[in-house]
N, C-alpha and C positions, 0 to 999 in steps of 0.2 A: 500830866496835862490837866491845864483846869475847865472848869465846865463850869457857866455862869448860869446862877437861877435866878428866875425869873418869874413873876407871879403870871397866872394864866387870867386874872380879874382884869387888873388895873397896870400891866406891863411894868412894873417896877420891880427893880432890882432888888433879891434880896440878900445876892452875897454870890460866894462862889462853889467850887464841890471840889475835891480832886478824882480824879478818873479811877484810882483807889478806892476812893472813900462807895460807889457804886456798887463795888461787890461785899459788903458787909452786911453786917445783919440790921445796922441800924437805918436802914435806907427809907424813905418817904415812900408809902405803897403808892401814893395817888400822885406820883411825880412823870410826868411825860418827856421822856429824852427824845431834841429832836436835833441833828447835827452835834453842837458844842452848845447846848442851851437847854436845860431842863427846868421844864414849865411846872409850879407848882402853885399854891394857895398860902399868901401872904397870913400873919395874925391879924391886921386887919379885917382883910375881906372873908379869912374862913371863920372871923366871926359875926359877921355882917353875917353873912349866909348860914347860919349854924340855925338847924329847925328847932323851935322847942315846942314840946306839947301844948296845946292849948283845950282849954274844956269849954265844948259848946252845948247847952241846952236849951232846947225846943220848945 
């Protein structure tokens, strides 16, 4: 059975999963299955979002 991913940002498609591929070791920690649709963080947006240190002095 496939399972469609989906970004959890910007709702776009990012591909598919098979319901195999779920129990492996190379799975997405931060993937939300919800029914047949598991919501994940596109390379766009988990770079948009990606924190990077900044140095502030006072």
């Amino acid at each position: 059975m496939k399972i469609f991913k989906v970004c959890q940002a910007c709702d776009r498609i990012i591909g598919e999963i098979e319901l195999d591929d779920l129990t492996s070791q190379s799975v997405d920690p931060i993937m939300d299955i919800v029914g047949n649709v598991a919501y994940a963080l596109c390379s766009v947006c988990a770079h948009e979002m990606e924190m990077k240190p900044r140095n502030v002095y006072h």
